[in-house]
C-alpha positions as CSV (number, residue, x, y, z in Angstrom):
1,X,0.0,0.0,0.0
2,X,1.6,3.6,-0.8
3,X,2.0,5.8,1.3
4,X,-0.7,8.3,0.2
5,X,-3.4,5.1,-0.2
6,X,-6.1,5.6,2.2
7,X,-6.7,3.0,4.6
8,X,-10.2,2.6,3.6
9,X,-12.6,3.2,0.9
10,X,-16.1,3.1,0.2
11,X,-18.0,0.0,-1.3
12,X,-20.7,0.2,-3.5
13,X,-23.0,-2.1,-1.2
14,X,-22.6,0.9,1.3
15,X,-23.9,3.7,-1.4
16,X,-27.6,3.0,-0.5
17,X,-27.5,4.6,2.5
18,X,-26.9,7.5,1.0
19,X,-29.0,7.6,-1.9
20,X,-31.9,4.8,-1.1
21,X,-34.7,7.3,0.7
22,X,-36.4,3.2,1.2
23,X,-33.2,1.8,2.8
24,X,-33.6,0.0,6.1
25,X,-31.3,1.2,8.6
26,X,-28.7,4.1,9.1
27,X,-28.9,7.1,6.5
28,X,-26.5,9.1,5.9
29,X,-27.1,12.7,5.0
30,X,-23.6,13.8,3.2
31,X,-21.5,12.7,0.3
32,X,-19.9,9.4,0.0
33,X,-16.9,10.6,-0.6
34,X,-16.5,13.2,3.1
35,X,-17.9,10.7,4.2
36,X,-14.6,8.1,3.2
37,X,-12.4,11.0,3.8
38,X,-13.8,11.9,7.5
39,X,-13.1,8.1,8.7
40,X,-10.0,8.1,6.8
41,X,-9.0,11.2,9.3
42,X,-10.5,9.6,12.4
43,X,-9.6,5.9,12.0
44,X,-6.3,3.7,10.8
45,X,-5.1,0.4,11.0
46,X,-4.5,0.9,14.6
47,X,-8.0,1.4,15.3
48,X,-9.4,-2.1,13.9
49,X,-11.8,-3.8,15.9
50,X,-12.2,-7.7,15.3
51,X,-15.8,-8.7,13.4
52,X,-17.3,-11.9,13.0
53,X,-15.0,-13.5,10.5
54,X,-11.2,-12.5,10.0
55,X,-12.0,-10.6,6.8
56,X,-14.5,-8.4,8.7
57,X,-13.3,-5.8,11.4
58,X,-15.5,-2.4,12.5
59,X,-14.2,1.1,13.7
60,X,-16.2,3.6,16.1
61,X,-16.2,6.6,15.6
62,X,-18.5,9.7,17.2
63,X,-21.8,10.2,15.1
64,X,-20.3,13.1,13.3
65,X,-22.8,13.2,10.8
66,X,-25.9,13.6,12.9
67,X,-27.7,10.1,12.1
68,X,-30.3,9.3,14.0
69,X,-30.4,5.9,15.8
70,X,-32.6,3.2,14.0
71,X,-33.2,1.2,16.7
72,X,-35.3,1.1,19.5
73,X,-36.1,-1.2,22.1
74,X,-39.8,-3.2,21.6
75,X,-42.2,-2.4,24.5
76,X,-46.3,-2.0,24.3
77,X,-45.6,1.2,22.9
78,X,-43.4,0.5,20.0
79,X,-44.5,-3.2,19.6
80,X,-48.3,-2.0,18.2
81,X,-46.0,0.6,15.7
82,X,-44.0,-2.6,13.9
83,X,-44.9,-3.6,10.5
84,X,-43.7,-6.3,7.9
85,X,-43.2,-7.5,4.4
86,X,-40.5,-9.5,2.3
87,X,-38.0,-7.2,1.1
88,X,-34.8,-7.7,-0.5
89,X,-31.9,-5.6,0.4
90,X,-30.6,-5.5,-3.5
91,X,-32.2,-6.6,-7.0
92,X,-29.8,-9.8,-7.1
93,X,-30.7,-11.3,-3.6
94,X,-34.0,-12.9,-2.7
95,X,-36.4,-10.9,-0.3
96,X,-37.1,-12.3,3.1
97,X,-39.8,-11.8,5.9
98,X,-38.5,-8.5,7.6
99,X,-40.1,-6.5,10.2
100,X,-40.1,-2.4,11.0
101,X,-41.4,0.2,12.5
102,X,-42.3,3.2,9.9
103,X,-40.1,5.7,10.3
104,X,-43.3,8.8,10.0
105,X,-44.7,6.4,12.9
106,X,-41.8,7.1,15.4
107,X,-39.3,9.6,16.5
108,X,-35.6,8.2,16.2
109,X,-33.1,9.4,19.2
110,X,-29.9,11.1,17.6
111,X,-26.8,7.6,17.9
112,X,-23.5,8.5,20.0
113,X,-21.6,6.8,17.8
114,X,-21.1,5.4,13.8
115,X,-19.9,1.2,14.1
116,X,-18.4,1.6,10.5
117,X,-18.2,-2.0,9.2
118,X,-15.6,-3.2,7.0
119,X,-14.5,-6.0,4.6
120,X,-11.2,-7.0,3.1
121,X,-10.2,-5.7,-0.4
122,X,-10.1,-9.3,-1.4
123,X,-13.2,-10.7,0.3
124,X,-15.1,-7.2,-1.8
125,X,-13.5,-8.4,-4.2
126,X,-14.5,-12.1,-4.5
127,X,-18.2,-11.3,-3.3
128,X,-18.9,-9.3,-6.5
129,X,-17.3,-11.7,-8.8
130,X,-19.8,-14.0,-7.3
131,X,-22.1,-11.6,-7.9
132,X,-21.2,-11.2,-11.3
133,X,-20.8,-7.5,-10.7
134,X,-19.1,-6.3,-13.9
135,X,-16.8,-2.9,-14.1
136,X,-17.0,-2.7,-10.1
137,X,-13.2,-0.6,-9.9
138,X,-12.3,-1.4,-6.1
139,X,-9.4,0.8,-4.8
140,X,-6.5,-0.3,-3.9
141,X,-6.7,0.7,-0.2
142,X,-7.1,-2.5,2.2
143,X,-10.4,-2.0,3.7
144,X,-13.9,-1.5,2.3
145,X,-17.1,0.3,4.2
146,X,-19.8,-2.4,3.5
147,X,-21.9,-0.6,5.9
148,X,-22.7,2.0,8.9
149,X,-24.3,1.2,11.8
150,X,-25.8,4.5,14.0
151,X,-26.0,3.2,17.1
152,X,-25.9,4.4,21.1
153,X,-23.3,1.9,22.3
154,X,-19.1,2.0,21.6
155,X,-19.1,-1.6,20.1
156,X,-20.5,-4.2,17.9
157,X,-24.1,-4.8,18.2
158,X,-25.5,-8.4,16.8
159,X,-26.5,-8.3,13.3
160,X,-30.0,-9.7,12.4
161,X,-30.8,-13.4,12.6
162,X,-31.5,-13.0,9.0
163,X,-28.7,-11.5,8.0
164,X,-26.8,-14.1,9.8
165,X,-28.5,-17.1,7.9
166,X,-28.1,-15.0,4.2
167,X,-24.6,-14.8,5.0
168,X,-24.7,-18.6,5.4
169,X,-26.3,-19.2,1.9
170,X,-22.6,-18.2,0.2
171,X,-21.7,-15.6,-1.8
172,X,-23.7,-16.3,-4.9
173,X,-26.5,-15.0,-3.0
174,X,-25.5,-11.6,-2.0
175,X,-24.2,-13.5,1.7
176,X,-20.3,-13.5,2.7
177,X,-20.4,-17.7,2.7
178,X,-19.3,-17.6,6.4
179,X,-21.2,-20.4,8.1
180,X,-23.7,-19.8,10.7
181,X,-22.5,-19.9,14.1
182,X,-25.3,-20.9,16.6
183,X,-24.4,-19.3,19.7
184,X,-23.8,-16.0,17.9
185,X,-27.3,-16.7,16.4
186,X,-28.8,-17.0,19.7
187,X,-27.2,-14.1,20.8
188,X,-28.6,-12.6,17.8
189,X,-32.2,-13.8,18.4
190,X,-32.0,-12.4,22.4
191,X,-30.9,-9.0,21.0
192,X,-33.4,-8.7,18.0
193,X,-36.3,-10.0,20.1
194,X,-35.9,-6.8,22.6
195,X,-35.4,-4.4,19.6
196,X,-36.7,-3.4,16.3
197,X,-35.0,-1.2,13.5
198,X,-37.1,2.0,12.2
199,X,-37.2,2.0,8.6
């Protein structure tokens, strides 16, 4: 890696939050590339926080963007707000049962901090091949931004139970091919059953 190569880069998995006004989860109101350049200045390689596979590893950094937190904890208030349909996150993967709560129904608290998730350049790299993405150009900098997470707390939340078991379908389906680990499920299933994303 030069010396002038940023550390990381943005994928274009990560571009619907800022440009999909339907996307589920955190969005993010600036351009993709301040956006690259303000983690670049906050984070390095120093800074790498282990994820749940050896190609994926997370930075935290203070919600300097102003997102609001898409989260909230289920209780008879928000439970009689949640709604559901099948919805696929992208037009190659295949849309599973997903539950929300609108976000015109609900008020979302502004996050603390941004978990900024990341990817290998290779494992990018040999996801959209699988894809059969054609003229992707990935940079040459080591880590990708698959996606941001607004959240309240300094470190990894669980992902989704479903996003767990697509990742366990391989990468032909849009998932990482990791294989599904059942006490991190479980963990998963605890966490998701208390809280509810606002979409």
């Amino acid at each position: 890696m030069a010396a002038d190569t940023p550390v990381f880069f943005l994928d274009a998995f990560a571009m619907r939050q800022f440009t999909d006004p339907t996307y589920q989860g955190t969005r993010l109101k600036c351009s993709p590339e301040e956006f690259a350049r303000q983690v670049n200045e906050r984070c390095g390689l120093q800074d790498l926080k282990d994820g749940y596979a050896p190609f994926c590893k997370h930075v935290f950094v203070e919600n300097f963007v102003g997102a609001s937190c898409p989260v909230v904890e289920l209780n008879a208030e928000t439970e009689q707000l949640v709604t559901s349909a099948y919805k696929a996150r992208t037009e190659k993967e295949l849309p599973v049962l997903t539950r929300w709560i609108p976000a015109d129904r609900i008020q979302a608290p502004q996050a603390k901090y941004l978990d900024v998730i990341l990817y290998s350049r290779e494992q990018i790299i040999d996801e959209h091949n699988a894809m059969k993405d054609e003229n992707v150009d990935i940079p040459d900098s080591p880590w990708g931004i698959i996606s941001v997470k607004a959240q309240m707390e300094p470190f990894e939340t669980p992902m989704q139970p479903i996003t767990m078991m697509r990742n366990a379908l391989g990468k032909d389906e849009g998932g990482s091919g990791v294989t599904l680990d059942r006490a991190k499920y479980q963990e998963s299933v605890e966490y998701w059953s208390r809280h509810v994303p606002i979409a």
